[in-house]
Z-matrix of the N, CA and C atoms (Angstrom, degrees):
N
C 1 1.442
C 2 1.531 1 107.02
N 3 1.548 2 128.49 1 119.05
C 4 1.100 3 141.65 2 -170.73
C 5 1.403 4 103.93 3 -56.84
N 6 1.425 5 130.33 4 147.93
C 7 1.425 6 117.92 5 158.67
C 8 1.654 7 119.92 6 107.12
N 9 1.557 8 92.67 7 -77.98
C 10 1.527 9 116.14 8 -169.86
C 11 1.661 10 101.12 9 -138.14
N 12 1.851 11 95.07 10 154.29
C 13 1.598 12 95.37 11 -172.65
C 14 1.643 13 99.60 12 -101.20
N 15 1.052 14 118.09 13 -165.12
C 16 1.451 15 99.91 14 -179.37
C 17 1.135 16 116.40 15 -130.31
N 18 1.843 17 118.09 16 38.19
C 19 1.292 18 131.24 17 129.77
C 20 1.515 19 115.78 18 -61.39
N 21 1.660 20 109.77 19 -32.00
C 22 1.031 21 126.72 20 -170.76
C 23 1.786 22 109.39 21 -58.23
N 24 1.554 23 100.52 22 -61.32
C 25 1.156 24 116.29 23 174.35
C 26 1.505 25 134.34 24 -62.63
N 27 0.977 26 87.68 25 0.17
C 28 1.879 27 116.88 26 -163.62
C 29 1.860 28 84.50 27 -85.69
N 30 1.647 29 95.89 28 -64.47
C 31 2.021 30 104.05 29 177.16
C 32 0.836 31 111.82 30 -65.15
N 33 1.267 32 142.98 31 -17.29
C 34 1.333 33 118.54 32 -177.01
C 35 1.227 34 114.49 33 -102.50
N 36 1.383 35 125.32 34 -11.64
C 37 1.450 36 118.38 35 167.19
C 38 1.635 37 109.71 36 -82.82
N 39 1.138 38 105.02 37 -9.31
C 40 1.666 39 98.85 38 174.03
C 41 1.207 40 108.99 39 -78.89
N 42 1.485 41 125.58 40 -55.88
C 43 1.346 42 135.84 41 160.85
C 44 1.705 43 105.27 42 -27.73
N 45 0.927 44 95.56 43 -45.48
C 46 1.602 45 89.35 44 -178.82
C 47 1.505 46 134.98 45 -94.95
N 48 1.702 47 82.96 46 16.79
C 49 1.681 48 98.03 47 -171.83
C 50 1.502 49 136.53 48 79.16
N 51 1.332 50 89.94 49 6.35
C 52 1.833 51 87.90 50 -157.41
C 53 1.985 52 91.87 51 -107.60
N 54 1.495 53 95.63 52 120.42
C 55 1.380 54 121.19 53 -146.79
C 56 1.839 55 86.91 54 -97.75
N 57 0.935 56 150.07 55 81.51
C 58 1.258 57 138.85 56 171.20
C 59 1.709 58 108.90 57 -147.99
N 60 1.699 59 91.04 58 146.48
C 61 1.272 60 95.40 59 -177.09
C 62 1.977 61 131.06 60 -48.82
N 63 1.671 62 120.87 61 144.38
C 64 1.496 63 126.59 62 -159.03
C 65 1.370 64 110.31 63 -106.42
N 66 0.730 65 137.80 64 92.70
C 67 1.597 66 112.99 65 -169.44
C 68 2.034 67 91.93 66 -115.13
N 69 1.766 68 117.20 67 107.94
C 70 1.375 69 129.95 68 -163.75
C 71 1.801 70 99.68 69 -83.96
N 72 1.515 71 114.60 70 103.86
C 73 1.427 72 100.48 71 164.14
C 74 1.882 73 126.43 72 -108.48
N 75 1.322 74 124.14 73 101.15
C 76 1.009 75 116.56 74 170.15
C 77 1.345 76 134.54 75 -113.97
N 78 1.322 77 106.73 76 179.06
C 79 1.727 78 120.53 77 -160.07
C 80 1.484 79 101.70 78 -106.55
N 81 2.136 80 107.98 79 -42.60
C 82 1.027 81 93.64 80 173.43
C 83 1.857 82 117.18 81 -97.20
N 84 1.011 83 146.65 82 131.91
C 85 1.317 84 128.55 83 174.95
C 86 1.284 85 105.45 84 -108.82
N 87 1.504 86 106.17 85 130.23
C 88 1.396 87 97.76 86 159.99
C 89 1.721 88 126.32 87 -127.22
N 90 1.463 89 110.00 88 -166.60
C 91 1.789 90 111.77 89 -161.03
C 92 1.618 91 96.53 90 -57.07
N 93 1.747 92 117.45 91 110.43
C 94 1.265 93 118.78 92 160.23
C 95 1.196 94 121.62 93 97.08
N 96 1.577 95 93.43 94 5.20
C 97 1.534 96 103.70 95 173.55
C 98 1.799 97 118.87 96 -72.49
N 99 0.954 98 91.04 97 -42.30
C 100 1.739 99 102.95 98 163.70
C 101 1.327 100 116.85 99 -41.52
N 102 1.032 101 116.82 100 -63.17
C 103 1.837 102 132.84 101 -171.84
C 104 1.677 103 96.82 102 -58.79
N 105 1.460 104 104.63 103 -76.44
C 106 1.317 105 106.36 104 -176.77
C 107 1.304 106 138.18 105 -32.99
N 108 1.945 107 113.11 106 -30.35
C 109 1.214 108 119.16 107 -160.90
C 110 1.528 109 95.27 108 -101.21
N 111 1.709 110 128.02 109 -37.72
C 112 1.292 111 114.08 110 167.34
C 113 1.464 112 111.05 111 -80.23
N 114 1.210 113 134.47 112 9.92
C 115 1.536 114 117.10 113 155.31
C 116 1.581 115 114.57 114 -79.43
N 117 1.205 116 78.14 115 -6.56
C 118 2.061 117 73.49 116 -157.91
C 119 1.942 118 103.25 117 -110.81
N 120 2.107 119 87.84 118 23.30
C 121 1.709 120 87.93 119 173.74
C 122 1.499 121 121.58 120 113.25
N 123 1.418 122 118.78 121 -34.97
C 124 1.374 123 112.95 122 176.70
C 125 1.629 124 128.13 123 -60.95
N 126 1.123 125 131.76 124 154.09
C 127 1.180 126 128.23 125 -167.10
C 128 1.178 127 103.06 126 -84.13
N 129 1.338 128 113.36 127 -25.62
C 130 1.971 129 111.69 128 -165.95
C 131 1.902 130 108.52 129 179.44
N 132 1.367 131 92.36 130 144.31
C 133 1.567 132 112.26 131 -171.29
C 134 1.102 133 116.18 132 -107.78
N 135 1.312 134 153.18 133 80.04
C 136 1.084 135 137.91 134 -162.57
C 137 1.825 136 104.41 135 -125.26
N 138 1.375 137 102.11 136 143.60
C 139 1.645 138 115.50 137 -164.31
C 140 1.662 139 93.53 138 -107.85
N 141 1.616 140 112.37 139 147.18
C 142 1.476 141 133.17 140 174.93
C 143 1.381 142 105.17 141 -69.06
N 144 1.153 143 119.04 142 153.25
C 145 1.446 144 119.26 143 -24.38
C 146 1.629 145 118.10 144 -73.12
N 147 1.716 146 112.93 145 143.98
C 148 1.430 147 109.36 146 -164.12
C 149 1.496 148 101.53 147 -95.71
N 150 1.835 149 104.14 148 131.17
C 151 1.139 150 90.32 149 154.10
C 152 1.481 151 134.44 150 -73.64
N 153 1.571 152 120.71 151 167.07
C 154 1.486 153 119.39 152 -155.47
C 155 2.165 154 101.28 153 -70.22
N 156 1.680 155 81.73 154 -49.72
C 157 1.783 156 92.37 155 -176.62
C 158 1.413 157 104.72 156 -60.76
N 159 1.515 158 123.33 157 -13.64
C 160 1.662 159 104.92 158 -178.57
C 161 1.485 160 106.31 159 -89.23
N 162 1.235 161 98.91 160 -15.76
C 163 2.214 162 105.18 161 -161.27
C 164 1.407 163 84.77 162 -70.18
N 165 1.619 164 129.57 163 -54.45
C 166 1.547 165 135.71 164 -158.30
C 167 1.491 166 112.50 165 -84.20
N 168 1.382 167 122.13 166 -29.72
C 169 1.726 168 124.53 167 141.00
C 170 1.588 169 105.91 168 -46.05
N 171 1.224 170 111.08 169 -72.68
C 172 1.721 171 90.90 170 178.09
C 173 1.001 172 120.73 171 -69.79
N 174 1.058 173 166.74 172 65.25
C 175 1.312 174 174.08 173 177.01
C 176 1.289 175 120.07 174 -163.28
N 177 1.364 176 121.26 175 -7.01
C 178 1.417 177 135.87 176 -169.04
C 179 1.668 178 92.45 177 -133.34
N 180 1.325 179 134.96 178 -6.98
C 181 1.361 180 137.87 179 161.62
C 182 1.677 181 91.97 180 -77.02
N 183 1.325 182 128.01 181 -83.97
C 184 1.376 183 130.89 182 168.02
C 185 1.230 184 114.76 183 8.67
N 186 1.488 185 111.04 184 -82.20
C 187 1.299 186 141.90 185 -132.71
C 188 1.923 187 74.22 186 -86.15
N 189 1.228 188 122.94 187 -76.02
C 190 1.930 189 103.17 188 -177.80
C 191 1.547 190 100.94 189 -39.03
N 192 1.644 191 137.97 190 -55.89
C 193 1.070 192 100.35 191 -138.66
C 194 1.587 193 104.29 192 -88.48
N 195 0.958 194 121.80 193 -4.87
C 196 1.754 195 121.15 194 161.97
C 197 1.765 196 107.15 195 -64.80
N 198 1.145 197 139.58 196 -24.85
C 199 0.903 198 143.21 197 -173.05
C 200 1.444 199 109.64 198 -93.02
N 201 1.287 200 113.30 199 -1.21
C 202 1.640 201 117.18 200 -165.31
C 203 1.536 202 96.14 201 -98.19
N 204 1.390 203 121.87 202 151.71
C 205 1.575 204 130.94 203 -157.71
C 206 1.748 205 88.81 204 -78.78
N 207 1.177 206 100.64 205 153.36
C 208 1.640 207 98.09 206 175.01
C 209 1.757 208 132.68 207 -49.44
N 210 1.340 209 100.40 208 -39.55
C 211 0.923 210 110.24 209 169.12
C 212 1.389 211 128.91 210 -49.15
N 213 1.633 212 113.23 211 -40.09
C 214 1.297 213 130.72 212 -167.21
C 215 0.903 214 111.19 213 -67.20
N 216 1.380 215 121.45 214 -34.36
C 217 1.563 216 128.42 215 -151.50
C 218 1.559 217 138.98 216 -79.85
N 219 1.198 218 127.44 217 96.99
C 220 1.345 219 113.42 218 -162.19
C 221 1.545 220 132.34 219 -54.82
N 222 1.375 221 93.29 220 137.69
C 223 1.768 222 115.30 221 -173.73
C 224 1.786 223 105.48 222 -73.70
């Protein structure tokens, strides 16, 4: 992704409020990138090449936790 990585993009839509489910896919991973991106909110990390059953496991993690009452939802 030209520009920005999409840890990047991950902050700046928070910064900007915009509360919707993350699901992080990369090619390159690096040390702690994992940790960082579900601490900081994403539903799921998944590295290339993706399998199909993991893309739709994550995406179906997402999809509950946007659906989960506010309260519920992990910080």
């Amino acid at each position: 992704m030209p520009g920005m990585s999409g840890h990047e993009v991950q902050a700046h839509m928070e910064r900007a409020g915009l509360h919707v489910p993350v699901v992080i896919i990369t090619g390159h991973e690096t040390p702690g990138a994992r940790e960082r991106t579900l601490r900081a909110g994403a539903s799921g990390f998944l590295r290339k090449p993706v399998d199909d059953s993991d893309l739709i496991a994550a995406i179906q993690t997402a999809i509950d936790a946007s659906r989960a009452p506010q309260g519920a939802r992990a910080e």
